[in-house]
VEXDREN-2710 file (C-alpha; in Angstrom, 1 decimal):
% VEXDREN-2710
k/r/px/py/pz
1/UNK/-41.7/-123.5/59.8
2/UNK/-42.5/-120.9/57.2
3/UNK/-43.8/-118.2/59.7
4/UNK/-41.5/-116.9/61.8
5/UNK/-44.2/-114.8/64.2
6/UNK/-47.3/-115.7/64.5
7/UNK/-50.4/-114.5/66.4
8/UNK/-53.5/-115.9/67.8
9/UNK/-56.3/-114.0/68.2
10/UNK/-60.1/-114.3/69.4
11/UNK/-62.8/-112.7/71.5
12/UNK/-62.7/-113.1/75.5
13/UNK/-63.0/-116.8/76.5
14/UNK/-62.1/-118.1/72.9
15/UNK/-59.0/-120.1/74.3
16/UNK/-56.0/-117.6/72.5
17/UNK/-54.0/-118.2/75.5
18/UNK/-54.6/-122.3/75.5
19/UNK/-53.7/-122.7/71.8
20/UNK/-50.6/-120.3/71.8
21/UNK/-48.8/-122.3/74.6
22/UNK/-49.8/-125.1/72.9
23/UNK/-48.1/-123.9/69.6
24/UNK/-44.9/-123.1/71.4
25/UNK/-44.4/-126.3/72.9
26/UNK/-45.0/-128.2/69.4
27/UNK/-42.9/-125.5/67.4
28/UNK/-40.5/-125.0/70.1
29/UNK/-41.2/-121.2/69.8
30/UNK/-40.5/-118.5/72.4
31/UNK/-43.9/-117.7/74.2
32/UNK/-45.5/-113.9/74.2
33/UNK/-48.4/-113.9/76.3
34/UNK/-50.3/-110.8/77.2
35/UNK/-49.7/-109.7/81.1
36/UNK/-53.7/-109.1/81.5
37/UNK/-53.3/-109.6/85.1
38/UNK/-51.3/-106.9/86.2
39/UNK/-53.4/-104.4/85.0
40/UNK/-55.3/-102.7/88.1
41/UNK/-58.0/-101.0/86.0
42/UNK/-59.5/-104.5/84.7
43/UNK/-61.7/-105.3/87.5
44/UNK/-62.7/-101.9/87.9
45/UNK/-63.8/-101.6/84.2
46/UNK/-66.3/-104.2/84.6
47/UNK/-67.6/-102.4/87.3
48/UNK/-68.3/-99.2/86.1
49/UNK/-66.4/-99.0/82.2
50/UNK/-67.4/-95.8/81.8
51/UNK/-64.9/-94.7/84.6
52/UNK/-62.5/-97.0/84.1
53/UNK/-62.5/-97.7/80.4
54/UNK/-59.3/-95.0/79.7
55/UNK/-57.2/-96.0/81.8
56/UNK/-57.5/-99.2/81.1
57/UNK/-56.9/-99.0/77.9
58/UNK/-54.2/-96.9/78.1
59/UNK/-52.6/-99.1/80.3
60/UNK/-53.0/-101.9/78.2
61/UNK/-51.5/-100.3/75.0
62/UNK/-48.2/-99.1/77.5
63/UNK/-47.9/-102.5/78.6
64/UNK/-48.3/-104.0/75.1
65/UNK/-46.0/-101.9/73.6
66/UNK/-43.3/-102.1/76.2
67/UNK/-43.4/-106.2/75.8
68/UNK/-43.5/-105.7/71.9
69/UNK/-40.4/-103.7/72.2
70/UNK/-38.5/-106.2/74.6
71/UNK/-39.7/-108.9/71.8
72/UNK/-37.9/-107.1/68.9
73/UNK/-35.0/-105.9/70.7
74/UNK/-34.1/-108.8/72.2
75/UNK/-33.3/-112.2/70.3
76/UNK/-33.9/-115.4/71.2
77/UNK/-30.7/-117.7/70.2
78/UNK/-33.1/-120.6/70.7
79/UNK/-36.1/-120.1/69.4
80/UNK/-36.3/-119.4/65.6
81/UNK/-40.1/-118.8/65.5
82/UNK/-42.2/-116.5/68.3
83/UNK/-45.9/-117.6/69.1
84/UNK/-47.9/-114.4/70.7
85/UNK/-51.5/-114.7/71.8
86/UNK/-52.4/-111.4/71.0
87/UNK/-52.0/-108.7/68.3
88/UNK/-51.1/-105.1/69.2
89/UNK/-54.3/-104.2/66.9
90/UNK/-56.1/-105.3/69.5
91/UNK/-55.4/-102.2/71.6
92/UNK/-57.7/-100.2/68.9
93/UNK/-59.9/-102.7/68.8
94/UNK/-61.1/-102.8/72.5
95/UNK/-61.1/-98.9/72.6
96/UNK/-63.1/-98.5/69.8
97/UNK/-65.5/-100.5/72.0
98/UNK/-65.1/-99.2/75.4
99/UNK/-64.3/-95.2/74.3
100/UNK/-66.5/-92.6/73.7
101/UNK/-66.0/-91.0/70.4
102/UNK/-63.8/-88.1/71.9
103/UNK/-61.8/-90.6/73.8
104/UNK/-61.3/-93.1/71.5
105/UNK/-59.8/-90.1/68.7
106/UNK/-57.3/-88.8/71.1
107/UNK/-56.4/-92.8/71.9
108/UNK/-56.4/-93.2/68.0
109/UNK/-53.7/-90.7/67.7
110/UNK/-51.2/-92.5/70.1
111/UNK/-52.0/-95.5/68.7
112/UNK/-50.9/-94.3/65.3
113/UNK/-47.6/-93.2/66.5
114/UNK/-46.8/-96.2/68.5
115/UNK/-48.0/-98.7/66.1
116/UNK/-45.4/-97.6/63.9
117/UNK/-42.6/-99.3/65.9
118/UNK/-44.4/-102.4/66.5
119/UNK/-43.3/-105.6/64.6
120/UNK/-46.6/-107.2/62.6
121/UNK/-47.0/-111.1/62.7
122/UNK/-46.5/-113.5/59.4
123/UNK/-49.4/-114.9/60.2
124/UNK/-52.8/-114.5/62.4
125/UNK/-54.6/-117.2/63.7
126/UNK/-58.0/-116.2/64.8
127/UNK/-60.6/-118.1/67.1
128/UNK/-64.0/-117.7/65.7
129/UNK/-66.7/-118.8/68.5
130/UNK/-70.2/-117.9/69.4
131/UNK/-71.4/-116.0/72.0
132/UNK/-72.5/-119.2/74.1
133/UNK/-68.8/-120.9/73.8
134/UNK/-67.2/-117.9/75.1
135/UNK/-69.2/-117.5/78.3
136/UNK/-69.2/-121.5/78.9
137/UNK/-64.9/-120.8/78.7
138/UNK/-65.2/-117.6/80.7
139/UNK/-67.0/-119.5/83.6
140/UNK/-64.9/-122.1/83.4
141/UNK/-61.8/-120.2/84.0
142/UNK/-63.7/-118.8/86.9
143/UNK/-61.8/-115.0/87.0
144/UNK/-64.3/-113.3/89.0
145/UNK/-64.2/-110.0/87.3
146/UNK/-65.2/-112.0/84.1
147/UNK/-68.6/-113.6/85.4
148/UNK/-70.6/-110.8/84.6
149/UNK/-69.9/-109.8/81.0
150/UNK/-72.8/-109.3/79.2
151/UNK/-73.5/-111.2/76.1
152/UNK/-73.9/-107.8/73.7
153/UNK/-70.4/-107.1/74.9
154/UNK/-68.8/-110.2/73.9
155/UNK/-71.3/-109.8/70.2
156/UNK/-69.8/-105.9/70.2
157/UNK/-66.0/-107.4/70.2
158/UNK/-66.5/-110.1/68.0
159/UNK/-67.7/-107.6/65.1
160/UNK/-65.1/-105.3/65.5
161/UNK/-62.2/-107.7/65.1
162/UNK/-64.1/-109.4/62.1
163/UNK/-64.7/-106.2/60.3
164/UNK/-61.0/-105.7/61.1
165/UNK/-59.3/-108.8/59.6
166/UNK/-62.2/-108.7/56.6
167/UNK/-61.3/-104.9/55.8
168/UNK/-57.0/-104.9/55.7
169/UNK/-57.3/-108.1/54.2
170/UNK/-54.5/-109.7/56.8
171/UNK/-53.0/-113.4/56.0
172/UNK/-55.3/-115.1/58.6
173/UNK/-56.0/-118.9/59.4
174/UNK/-59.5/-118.4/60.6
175/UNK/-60.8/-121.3/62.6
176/UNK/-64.4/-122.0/63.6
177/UNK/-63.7/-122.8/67.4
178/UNK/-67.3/-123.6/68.0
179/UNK/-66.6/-127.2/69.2
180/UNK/-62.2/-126.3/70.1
181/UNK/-60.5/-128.4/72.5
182/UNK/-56.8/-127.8/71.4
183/UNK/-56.0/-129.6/74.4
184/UNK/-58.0/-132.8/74.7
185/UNK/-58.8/-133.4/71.0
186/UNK/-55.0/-134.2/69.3
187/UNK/-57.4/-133.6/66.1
188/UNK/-58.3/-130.4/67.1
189/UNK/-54.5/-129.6/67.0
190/UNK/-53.6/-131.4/64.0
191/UNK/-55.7/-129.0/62.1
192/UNK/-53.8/-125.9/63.1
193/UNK/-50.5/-127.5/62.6
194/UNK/-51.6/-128.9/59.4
195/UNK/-52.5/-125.4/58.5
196/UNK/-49.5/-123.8/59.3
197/UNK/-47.7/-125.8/57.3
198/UNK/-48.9/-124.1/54.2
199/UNK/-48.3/-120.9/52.2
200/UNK/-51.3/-118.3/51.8
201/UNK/-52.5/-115.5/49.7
202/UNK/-53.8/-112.2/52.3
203/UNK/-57.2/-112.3/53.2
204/UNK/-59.0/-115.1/55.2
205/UNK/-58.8/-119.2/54.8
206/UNK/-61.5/-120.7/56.7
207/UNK/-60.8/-124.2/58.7
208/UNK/-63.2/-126.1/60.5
209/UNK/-62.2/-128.5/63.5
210/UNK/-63.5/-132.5/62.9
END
């Protein structure tokens, strides 16, 4: 395997967390997955995000940066190649969404200092899927705090991490997920493994699925 960490990435509902255990079990890779579920502000946030938005966030980047840090320090005599399903850029990301301005500067400065010590992946996969897609996923997983998300949130994340990867020019294997079932669809797979396979200049290489 030429990439030694890599990272999946995607809106809410794009199937990040699907593909990376998928990953690890065909790479035999240790396994990173984000702990969303312990975080008590989530259901809260979708109730009233202008309360809960902070925290949350704040929370997040804490936890994200505690498991980054347990990644680095500690190595895996096993495992040769780490598969995470999500990039610690996303902590910035999300805020710049939920935060007002004043917020999100003061969450901008500890993201800078943090960031610093965090390990950046070889490579990002990142789930492209429209708007529809992501709520058909997001019912289908059935978390309750999820069943209300409004479609101009879900258009509001999906620009900010495409003007992301599209501005700091990141290696990325950007797949149109429009029609993804990693799972079902041995095709489906084949494509990401195929791609991963091969060596890439920065910036974006666009794959479709068959």
């Amino acid at each position: 395997m030429k990439y030694q960490f890599i990272t999946v990435e995607g809106n809410i509902g794009a199937g990040k967390t699907t593909l990376s255990n998928l990953l690890a079990k065909e790479l035999n890779a240790r396994l990173v997955l984000e702990e969303f579920a312990d975080n008590p502000f989530l259901p809260k946030f979708y109730e009233n995000p202008q309360q809960y938005a902070f925290p949350l966030e704040l929370f997040f980047m804490a936890e994200r940066f505690k498991q980054q840090k347990e990644m680095s320090h500690t190595k895996d005599m096993f495992h040769s190649v780490t598969v995470s399903d999500y990039l610690f850029t996303k902590c910035l990301l999300f805020a710049k969404v939920n935060l007002p301005e004043e917020e999100f500067r003061l969450y901008q400065k500890l993201f800078d200092i943090i960031q610093q010590q965090v390990i950046f992946p070889d490579i990002l996969i990142y789930l492209h899927a429209p708007v529809s897609k992501l709520q058909a996923n997001i019912r289908k997983r059935q978390r309750s705090y999820e069943q209300n998300i409004p479609d101009e949130y879900l258009f509001s994340i999906q620009e900010t991490y495409t003007s992301y990867i599209k501005q700091h020019n990141i290696k990325t294997i950007f797949i149109d997920a429009s029609n993804a079932d990693f799972q079902g669809n041995e095709k489906h797979m084949k494509v990401v493994l195929d791609a991963l396979e091969k060596d890439y200049d920065t910036g974006q290489h666009y794959f479709t699925l068959p």
